[in-house]
C-alpha positions as a Markdown table, in Angstrom:
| # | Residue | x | y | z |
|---|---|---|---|---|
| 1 | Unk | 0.0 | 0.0 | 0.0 |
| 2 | Unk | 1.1 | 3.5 | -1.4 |
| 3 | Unk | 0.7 | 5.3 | 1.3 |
| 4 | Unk | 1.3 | 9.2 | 0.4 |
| 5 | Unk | -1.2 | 7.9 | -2.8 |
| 6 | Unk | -3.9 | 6.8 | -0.3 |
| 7 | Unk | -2.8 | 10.0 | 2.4 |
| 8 | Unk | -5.6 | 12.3 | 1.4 |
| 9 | Unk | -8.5 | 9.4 | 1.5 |
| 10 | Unk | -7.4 | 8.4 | 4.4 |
| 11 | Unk | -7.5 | 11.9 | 6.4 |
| 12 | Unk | -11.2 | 12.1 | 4.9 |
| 13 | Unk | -11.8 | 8.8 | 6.3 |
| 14 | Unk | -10.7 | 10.3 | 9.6 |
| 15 | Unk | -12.3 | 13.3 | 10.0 |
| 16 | Unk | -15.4 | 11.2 | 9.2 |
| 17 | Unk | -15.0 | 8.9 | 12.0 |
| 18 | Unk | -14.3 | 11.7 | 14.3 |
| 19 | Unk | -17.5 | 13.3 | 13.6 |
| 20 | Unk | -19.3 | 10.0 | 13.8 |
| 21 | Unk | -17.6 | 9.5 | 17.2 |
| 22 | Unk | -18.5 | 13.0 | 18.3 |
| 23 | Unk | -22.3 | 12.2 | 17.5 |
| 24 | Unk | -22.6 | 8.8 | 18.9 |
| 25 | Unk | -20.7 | 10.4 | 22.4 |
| 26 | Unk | -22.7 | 13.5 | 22.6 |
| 27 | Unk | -19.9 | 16.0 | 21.4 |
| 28 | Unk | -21.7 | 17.6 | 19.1 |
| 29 | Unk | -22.2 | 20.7 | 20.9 |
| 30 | Unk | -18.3 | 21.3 | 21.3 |
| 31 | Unk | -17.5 | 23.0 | 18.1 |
| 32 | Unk | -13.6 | 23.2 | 18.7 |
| 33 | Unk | -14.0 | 19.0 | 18.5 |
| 34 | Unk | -16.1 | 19.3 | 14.9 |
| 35 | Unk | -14.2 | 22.0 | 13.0 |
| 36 | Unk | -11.2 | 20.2 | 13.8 |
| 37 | Unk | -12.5 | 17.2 | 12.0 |
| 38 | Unk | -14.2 | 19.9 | 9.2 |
| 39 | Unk | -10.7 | 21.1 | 8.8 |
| 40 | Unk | -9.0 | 17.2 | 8.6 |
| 41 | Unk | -11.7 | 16.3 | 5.9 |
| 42 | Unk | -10.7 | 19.8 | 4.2 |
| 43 | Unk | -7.0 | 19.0 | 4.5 |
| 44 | Unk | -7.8 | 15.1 | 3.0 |
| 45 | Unk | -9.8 | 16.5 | 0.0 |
| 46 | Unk | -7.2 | 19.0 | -0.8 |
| 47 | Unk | -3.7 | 16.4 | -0.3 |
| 48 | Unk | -6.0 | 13.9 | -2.6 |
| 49 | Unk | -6.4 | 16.1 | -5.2 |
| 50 | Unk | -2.8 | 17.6 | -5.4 |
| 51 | Unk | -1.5 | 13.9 | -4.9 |
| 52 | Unk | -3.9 | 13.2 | -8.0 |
| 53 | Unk | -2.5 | 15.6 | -10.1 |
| 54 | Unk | 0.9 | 15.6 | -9.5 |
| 55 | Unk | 1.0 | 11.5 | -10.3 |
């Protein structure tokens, strides 16, 4: 497995869990906790598209 290929999917996948995990826990209301996940899902979509490119 490539990982710097697979980098910016995997951060997505991350931030996803995170704000599945802050839902099923009852950390919704602590916003510091979802725009830190906004931002990893942000930061996966934007590494998956300049890894895309550049290959």
């Amino acid at each position: 497995m490539n990982i710097k290929k697979n980098l910016g999917i995997i951060l997505i996948v991350l931030g996803a869990l995170l704000l599945i995990l802050s839902y099923v826990c009852s950390l919704e209301d602590y916003n510091f906790y979802n725009f830190g996940a906004l931002l990893i899902i942000i930061v996966g979509i934007v590494t998956h598209i300049y890894v895309t490119k550049r290959s």
